[in-house]
MIZA-870377 format. One record per residue: x, y, z of N, C-alpha, C in turn; residue in one letter; residue number from 1. Coordinates in Angstrom, 2 decimals. Layout:
N
    n.east   n.north      n.up   ca.east   ca.north     ca.up    c.east   c.north      c.up   residuo   num
         X         Y         Z         X          Y         Z         X         Y         Z         a   NUM
...
This chain:
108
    n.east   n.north      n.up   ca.east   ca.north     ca.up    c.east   c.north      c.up   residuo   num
    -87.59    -85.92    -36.09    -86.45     -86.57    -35.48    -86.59    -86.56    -33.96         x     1
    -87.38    -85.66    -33.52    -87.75     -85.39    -31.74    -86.64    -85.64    -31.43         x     2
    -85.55    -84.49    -31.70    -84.04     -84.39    -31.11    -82.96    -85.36    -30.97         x     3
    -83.16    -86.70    -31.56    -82.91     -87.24    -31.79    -82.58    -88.39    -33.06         x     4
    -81.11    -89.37    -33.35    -80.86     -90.01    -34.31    -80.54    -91.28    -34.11         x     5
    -80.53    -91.95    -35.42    -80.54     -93.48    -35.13    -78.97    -93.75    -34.17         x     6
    -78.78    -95.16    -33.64    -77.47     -95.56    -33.06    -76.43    -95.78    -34.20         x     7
    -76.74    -95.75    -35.09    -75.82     -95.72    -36.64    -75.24    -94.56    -36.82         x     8
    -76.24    -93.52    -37.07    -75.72     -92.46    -37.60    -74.94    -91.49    -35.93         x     9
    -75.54    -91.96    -35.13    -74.99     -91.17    -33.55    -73.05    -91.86    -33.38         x    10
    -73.08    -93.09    -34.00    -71.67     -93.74    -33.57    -70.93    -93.16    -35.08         x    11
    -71.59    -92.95    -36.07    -70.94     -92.39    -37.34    -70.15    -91.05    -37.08         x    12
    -71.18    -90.04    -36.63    -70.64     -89.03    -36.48    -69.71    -88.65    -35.16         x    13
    -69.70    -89.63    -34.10    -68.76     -89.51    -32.97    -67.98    -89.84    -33.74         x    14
    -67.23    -90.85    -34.67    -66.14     -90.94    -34.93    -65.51    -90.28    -36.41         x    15
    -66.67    -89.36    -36.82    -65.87     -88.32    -37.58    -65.95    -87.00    -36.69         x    16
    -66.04    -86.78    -35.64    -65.91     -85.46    -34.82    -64.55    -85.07    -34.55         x    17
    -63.07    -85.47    -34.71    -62.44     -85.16    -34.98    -61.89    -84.30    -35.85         x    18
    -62.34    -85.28    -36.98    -62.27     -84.64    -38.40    -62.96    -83.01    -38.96         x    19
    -63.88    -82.97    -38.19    -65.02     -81.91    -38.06    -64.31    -80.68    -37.74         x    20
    -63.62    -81.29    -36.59    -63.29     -80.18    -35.87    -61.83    -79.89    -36.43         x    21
    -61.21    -80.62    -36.82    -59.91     -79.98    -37.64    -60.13    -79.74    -38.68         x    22
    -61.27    -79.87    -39.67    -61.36     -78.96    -40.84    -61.64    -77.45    -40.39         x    23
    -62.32    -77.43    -39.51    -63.22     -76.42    -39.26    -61.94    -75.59    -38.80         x    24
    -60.99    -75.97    -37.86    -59.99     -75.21    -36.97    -58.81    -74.86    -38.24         x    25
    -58.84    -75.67    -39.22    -58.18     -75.65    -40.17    -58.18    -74.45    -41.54         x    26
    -59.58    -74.27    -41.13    -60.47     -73.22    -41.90    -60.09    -72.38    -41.31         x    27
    -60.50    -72.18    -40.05    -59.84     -70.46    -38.81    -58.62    -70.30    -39.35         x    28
    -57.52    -71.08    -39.24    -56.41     -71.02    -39.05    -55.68    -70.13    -39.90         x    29
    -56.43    -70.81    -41.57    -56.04     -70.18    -42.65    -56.30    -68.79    -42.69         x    30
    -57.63    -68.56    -42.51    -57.95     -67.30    -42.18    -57.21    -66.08    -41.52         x    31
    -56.78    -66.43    -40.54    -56.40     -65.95    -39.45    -54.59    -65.95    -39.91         x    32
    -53.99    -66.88    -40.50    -53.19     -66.71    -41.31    -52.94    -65.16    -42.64         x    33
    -54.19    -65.48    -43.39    -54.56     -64.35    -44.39    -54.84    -62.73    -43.66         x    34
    -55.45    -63.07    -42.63    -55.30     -61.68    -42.11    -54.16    -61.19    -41.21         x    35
    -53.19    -61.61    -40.71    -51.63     -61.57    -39.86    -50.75    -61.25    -41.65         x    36
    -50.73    -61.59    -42.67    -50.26     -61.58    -43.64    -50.22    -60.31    -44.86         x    37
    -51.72    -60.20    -44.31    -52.06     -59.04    -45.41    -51.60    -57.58    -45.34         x    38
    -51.64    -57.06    -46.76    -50.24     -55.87    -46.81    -51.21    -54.80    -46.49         x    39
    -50.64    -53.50    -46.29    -51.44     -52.13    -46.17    -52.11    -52.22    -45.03         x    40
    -52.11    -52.87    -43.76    -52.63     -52.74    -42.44    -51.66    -52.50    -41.26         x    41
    -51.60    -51.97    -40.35    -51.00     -51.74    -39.37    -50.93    -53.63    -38.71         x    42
    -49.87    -53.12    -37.92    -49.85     -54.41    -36.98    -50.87    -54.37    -35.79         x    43
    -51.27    -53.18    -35.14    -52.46     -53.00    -34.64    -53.71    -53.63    -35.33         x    44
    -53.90    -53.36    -36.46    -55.20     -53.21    -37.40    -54.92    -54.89    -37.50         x    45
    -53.87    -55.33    -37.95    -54.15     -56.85    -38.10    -54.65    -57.67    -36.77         x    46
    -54.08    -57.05    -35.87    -54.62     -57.63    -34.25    -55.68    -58.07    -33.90         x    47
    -56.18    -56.88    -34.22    -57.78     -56.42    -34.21    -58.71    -57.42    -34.73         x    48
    -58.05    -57.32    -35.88    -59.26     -58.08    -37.42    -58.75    -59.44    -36.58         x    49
    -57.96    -59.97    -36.26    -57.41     -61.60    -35.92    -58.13    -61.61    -34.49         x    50
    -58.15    -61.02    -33.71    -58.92     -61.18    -32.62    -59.96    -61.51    -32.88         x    51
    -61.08    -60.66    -33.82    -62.05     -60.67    -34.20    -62.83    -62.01    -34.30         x    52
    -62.20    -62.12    -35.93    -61.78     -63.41    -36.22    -62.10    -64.82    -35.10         x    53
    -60.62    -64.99    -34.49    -60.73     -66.09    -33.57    -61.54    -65.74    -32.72         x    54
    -62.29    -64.67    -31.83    -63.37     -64.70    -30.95    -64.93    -65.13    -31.78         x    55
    -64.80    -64.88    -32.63    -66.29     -65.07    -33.72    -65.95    -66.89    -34.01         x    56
    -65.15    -67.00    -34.43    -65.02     -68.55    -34.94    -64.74    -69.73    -33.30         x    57
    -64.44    -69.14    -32.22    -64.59     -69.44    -31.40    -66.06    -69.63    -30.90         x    58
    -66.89    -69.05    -31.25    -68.55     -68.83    -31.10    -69.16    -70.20    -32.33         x    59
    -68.36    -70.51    -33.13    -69.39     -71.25    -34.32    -68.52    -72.92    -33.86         x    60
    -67.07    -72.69    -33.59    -66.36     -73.99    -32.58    -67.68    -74.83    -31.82         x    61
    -68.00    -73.73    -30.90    -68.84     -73.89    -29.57    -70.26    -74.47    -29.90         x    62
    -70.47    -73.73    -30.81    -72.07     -73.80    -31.52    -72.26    -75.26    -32.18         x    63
    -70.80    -75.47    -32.97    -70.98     -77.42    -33.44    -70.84    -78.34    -32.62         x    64
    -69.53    -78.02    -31.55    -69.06     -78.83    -30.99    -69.11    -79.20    -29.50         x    65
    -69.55    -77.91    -28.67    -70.07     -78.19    -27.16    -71.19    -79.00    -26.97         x    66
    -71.12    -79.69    -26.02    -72.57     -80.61    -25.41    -73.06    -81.33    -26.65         x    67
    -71.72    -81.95    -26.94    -71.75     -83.21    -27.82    -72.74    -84.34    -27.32         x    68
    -74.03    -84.61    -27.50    -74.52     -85.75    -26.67    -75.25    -85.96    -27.70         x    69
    -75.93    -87.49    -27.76    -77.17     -88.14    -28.90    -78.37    -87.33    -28.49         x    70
    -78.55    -86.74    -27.40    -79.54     -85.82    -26.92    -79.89    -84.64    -28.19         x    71
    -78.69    -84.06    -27.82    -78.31     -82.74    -28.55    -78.08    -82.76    -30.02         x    72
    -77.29    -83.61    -30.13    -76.50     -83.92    -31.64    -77.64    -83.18    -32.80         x    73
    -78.82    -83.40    -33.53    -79.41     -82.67    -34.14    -79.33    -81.01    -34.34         x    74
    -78.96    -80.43    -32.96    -79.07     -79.38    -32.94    -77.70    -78.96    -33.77         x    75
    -76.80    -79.89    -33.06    -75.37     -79.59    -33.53    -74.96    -80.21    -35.08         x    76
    -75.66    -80.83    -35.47    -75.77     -81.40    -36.78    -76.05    -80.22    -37.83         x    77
    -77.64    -79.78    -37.54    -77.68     -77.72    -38.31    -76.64    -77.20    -38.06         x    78
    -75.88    -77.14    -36.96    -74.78     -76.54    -37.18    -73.53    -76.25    -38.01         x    79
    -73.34    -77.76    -37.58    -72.40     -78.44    -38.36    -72.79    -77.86    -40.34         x    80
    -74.04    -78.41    -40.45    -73.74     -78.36    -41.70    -74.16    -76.81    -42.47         x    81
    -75.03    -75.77    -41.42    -74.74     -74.72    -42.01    -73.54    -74.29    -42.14         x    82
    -72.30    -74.69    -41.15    -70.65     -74.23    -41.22    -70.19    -74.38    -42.33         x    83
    -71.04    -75.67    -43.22    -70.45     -76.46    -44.45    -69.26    -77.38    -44.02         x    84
    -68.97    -78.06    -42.53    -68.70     -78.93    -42.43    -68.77    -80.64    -43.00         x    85
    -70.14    -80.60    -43.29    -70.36     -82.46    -44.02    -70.04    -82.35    -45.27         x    86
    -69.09    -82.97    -46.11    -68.75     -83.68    -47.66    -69.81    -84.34    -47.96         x    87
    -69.96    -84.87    -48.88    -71.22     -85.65    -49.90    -70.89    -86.67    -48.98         x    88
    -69.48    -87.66    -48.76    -69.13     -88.66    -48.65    -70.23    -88.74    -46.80         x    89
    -69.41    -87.44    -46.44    -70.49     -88.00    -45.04    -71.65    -88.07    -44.77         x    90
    -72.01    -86.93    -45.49    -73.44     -86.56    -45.94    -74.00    -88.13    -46.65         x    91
    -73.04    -88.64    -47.55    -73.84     -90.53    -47.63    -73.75    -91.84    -46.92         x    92
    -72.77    -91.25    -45.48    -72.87     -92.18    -45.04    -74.05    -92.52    -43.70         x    93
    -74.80    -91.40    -44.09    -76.14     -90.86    -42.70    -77.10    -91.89    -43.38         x    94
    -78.05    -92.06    -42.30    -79.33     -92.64    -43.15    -80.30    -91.88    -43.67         x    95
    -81.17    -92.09    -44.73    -81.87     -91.42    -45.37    -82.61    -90.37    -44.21         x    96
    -83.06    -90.97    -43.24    -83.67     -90.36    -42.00    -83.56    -89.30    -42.09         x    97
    -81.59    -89.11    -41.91    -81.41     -87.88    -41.12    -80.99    -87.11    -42.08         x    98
    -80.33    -87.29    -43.25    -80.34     -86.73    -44.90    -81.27    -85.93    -44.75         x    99
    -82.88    -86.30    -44.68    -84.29     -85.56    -44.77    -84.32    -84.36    -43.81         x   100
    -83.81    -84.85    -42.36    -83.71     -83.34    -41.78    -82.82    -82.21    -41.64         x   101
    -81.78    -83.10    -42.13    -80.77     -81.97    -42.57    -81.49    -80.79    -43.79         x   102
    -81.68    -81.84    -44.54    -82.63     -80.71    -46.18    -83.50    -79.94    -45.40         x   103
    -84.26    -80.40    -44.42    -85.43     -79.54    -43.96    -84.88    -78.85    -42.87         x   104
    -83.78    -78.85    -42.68    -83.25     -77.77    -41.67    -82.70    -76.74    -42.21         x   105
    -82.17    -77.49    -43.50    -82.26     -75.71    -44.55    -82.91    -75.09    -44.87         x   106
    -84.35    -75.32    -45.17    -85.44     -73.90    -45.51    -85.24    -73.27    -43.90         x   107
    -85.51    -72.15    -44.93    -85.69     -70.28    -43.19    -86.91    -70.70    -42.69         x   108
């Protein structure tokens, strides 16, 4: 891909980057919900774990979504989809191209 994707799939995913990012914030949220909620912890102890929490998921935010550019985007694409951000649906609306390096960005 030499860090780069087609003008298809680069205007595809600018205009699901919204979406990206409110599943993803949507995901924290809940979380971060479940732990403010949960029984048998101090209100300290829940603090803690919720700080945690939003400082760590603040780190994987950053990791998909900073230095959004067609430059970059690949990098942020592994990201994206190790988070488990992409659905099948988006995942079919890429071109085969970039389908291929996504798969090959999953082997270690």
């Amino acid at each position: 891909m030499a860090g780069s994707i087609s003008e298809t799939d680069w205007k595809y995913l600018r205009n699901i980057k919204n979406e990206l990012i409110a599943s993803l914030c949507r995901r924290i949220n809940e979380k971060t919900v479940k732990i403010l909620s949960s029984k048998g912890t101090t209100d300290h102890e829940k603090y803690l774990k919720a700080y945690r929490h939003i400082n760590d998921s603040d780190d994987i935010v950053a990791e998909c979504f900073n230095d959004w550019r067609r430059s970059t985007i690949c990098v942020r694409l592994m990201s994206i989809h190790r988070h488990k951000l992409l659905t099948e649906k988006h995942l079919g609306s890429l071109s085969e191209k970039t389908r291929e390096f996504i798969k090959w960005s999953e082997t270690p």
